[in-house]
C-alpha positions as CSV (number, residue, x, y, z in Angstrom):
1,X,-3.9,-18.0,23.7
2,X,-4.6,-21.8,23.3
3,X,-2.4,-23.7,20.7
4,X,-5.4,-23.9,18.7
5,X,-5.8,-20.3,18.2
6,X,-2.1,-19.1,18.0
7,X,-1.5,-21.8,15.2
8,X,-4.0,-19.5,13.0
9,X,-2.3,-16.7,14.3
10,X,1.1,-17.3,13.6
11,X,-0.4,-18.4,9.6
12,X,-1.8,-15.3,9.0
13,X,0.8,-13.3,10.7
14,X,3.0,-15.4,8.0
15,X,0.9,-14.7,4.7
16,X,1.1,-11.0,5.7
17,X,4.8,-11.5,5.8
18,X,5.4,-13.8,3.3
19,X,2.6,-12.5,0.7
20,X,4.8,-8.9,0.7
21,X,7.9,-10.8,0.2
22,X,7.4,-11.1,-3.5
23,X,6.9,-7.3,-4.0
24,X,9.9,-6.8,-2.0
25,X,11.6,-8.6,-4.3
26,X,10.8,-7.1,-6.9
27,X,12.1,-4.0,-5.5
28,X,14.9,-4.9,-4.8
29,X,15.7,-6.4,-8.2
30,X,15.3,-2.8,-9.9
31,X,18.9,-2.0,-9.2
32,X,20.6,-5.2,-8.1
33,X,21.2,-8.5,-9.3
34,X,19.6,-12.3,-8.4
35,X,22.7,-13.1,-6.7
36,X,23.1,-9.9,-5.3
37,X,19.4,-9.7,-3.7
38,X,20.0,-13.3,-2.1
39,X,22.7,-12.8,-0.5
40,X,21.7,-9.8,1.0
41,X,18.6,-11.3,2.2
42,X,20.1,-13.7,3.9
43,X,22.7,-11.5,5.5
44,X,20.8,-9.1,6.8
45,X,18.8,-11.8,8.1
46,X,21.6,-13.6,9.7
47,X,22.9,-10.6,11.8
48,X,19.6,-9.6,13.0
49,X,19.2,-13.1,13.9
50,X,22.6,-13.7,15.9
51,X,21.9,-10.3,17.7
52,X,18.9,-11.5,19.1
53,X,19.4,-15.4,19.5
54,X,23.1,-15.7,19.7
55,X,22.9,-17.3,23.4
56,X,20.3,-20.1,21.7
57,X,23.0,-22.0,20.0
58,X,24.2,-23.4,22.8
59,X,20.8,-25.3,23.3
60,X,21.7,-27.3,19.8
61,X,23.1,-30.7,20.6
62,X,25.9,-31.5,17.8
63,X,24.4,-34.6,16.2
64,X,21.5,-32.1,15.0
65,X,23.7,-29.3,13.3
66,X,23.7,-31.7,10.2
67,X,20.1,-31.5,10.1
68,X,20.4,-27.6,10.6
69,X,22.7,-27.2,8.2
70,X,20.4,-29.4,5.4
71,X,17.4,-27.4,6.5
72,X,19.4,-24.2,6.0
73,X,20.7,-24.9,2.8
74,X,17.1,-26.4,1.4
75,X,14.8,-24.2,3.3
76,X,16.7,-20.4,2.9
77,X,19.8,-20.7,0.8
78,X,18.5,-21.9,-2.6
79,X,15.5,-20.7,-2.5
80,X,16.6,-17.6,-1.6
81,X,18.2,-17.2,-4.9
82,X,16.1,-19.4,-7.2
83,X,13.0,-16.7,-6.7
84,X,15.1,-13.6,-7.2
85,X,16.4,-15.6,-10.5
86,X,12.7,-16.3,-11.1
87,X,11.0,-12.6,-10.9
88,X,13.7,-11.4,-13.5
89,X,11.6,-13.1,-15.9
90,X,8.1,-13.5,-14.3
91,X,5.2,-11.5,-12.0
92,X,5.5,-11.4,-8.4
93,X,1.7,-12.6,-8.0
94,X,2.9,-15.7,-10.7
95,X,5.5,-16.3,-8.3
96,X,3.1,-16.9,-5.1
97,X,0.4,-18.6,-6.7
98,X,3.6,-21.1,-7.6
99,X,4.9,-21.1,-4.2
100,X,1.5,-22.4,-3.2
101,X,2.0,-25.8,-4.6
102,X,4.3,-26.6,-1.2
103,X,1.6,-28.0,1.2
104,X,1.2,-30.3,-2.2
105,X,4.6,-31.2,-2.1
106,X,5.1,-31.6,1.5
107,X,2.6,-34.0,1.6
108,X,4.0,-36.0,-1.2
109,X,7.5,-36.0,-0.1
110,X,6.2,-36.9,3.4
111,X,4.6,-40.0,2.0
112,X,7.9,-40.5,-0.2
113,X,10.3,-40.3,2.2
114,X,8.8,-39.8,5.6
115,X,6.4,-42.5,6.3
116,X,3.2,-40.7,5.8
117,X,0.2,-41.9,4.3
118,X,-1.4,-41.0,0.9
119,X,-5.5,-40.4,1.0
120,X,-7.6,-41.0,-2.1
121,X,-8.5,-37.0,-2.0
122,X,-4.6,-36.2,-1.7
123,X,-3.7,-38.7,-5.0
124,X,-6.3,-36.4,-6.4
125,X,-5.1,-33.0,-5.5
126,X,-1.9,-33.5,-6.6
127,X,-3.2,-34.6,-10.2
128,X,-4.9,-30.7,-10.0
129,X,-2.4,-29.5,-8.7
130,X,-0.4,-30.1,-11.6
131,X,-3.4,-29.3,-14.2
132,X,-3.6,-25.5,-12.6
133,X,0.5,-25.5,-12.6
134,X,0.5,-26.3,-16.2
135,X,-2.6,-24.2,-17.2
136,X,-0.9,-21.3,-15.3
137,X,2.7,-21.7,-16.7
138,X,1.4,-22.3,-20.6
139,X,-1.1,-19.2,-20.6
140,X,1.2,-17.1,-19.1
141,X,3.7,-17.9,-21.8
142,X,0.9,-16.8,-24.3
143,X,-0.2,-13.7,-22.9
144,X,3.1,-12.5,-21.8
145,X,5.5,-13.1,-24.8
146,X,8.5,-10.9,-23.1
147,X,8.8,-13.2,-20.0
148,X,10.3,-16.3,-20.4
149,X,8.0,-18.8,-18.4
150,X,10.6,-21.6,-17.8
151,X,11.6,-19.6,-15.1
152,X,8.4,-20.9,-13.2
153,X,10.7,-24.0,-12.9
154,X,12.4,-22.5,-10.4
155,X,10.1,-21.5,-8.2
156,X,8.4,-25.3,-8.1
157,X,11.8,-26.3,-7.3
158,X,12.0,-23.9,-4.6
159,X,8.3,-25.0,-2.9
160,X,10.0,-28.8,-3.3
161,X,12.7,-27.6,-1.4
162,X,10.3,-25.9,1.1
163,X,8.3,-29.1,1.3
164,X,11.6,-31.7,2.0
165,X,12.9,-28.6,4.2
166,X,9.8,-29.1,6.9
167,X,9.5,-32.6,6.9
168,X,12.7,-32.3,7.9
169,X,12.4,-30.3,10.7
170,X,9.3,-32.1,12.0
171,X,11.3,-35.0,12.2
172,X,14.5,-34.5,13.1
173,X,14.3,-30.8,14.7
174,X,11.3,-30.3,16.6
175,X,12.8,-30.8,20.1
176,X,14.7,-27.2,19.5
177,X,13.2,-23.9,20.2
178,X,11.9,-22.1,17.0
179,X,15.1,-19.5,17.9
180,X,17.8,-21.7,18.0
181,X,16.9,-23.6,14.4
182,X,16.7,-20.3,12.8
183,X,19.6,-19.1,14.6
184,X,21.6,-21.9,13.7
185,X,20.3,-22.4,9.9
186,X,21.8,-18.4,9.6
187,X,24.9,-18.8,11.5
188,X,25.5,-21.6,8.8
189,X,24.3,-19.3,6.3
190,X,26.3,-16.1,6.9
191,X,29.6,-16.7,5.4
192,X,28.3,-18.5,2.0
193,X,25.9,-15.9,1.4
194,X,28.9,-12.9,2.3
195,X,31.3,-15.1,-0.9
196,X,28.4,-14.8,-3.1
197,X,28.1,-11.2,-2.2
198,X,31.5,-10.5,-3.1
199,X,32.0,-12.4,-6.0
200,X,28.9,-10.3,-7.2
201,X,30.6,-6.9,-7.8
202,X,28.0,-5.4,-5.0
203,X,31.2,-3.5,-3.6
204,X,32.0,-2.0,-7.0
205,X,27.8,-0.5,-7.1
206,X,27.2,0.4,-3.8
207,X,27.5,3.8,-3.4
208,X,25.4,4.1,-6.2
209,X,22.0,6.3,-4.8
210,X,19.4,3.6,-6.3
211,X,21.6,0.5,-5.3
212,X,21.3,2.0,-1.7
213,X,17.4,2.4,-2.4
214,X,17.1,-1.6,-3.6
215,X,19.4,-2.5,-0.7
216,X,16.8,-0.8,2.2
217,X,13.9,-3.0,0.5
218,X,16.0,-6.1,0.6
219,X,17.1,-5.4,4.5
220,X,13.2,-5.6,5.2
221,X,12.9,-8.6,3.1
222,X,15.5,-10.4,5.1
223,X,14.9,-9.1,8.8
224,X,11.1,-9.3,8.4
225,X,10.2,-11.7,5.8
226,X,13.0,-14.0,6.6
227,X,14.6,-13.8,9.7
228,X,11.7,-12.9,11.6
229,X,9.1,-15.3,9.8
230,X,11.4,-18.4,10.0
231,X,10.9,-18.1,13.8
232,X,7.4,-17.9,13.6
233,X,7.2,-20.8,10.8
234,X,8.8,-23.0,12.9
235,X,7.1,-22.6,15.7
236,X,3.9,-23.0,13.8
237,X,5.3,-26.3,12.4
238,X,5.9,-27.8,16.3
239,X,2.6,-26.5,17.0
240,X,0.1,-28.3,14.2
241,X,2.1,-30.1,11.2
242,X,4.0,-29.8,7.9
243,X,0.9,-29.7,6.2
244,X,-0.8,-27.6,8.4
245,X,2.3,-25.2,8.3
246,X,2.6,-24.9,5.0
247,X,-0.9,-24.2,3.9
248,X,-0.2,-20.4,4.5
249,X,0.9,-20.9,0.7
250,X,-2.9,-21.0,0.2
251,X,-3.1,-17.3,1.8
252,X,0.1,-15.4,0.3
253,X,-1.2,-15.5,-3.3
254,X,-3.9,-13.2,-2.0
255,X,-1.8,-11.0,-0.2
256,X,0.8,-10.8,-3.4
257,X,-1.4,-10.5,-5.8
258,X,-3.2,-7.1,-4.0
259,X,0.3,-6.4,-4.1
260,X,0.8,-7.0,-7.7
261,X,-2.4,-5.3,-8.5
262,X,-1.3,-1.9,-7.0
263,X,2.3,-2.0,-9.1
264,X,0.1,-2.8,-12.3
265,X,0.6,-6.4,-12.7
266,X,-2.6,-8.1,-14.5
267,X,-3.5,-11.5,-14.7
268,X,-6.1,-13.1,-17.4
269,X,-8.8,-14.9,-17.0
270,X,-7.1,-18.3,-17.7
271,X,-4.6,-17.7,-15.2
272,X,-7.3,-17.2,-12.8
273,X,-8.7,-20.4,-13.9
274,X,-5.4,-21.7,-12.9
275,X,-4.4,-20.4,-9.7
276,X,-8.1,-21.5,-8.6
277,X,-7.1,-25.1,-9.8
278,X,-3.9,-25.0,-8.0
279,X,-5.5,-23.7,-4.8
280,X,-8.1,-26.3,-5.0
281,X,-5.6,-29.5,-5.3
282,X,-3.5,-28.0,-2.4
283,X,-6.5,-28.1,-0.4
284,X,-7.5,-31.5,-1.2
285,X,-3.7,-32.4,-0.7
286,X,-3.8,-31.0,2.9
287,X,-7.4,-32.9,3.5
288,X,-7.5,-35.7,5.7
């Protein structure tokens, strides 16, 4: 398969991943807590991930594992914990239409910090961007008094993060296999994620039956729609571009929202109106 057509590939392979990841989530929050679903995400990624790509580490020069470690901490660790934090309050589909602002953000960090150039289109898109975000957050406030919408923050923190997180690695990581960056981001990962655990009273639940049933949902969420999908995000990144990588954020609302549809999750009409404005700026971001 040319370059060409296993870029596409790997991004829809990704929005199947990823766009189940919210629903996951949810599932897992039933019977444990933010801090609790993190850190298991990101342990049961990191051990699948050391299993299979433990020999990779040695192909890591040690003037990058500061730039592992930074792409670890903004790309996995916060984020890992913001969005549980988030869907305690909001949808899962609210959640990935939010998450889709990060091609938007990559693009503006990239200009920001990395030297890229801003296009008259791309000024533009962020503007809408920002019109659906807002139209999106405020209606959703209305329409859904018992959720408390500020918690949207944290997910637009989280796709910022995302955003600085592959800008990153385009510039200062894409000489490494896809294996060894995600192997390495873990490895740094592991023991952090195993305090929080701990400090969370997970050991004091666990043999509860429904803790065990969240858990199982959580080890998919971090084998497939972490561990796994971080190799193939990266390699989809050294293939095309930030941008190009992270426009699979235009696909995953789709794919969360059929999810959120079938556990009875309903959006209005405004909403609509705003997740098609958000999806609209993105793409106008990502132009060139």
């Amino acid at each position: 398969m040319i370059p060409k057509q296993l870029k596409w590939f790997y991004l829809i392979t990704l929005a199947l991943i990823w766009g189940s990841s919210f629903i996951l989530i949810k599932r897992g929050l039933v019977s444990l807590t933010p801090l609790q679903v993190g850190s298991l995400r990101i342990i049961f990624a990191s051990v699948f991930l050391l299993l299979i790509g433990f020999k990779s580490l040695t192909k890591i020069p040690q003037q990058q594992w500061k730039y592992i470690a930074l792409t670890a901490t903004l790309g996995t660790f916060i984020p890992a914990f913001l969005f549980a934090l988030a869907q305690t309050q909001i949808d899962s589909s609210v959640s990935a239409i939010l998450n889709s602002l990060t091609p938007l953000n990559t693009m503006f960090l990239g200009a920001l910090a990395f030297g890229l150039n801003f296009r008259r289109p791309q000024v533009f898109g962020v503007f809408i961007g920002l019109i659906g975000t807002i139209l999106l957050i405020v209606n959703g406030a209305i329409h859904h008094p018992e959720q408390n919408y500020y918690y949207a923050i944290l997910v637009i923190i989280s796709s910022i993060c995302y955003a600085t997180n592959v800008n990153l690695i385009k510039k200062y990581l894409s000489d490494l296999s896809p294996l060894s960056i995600t192997t390495g981001n873990f490895l740094v990962l592991l023991f952090p994620a195993f305090l929080v655990l701990f400090f969370s009273d997970f050991f004091e639940v666990m043999a509860n039956e429904n803790v065990q049933h969240s858990v199982w949902f959580v080890l998919v969420l971090g084998v497939v729609g972490t561990g796994i999908a971080n190799i193939i995000f990266f390699k989809t990144i050294q293939i095309s571009s930030p941008v190009f990588a992270t426009s699979v954020t235009y696909l995953i609302p789709i794919v969360a929202f059929s999810w959120g549809l079938f556990d009875g999750e309903m959006f209005s009409p405004v909403q609509f109106l705003g997740a098609l404005i958000i999806l609209v700026g993105v793409y106008l971001s990502a132009k060139k």
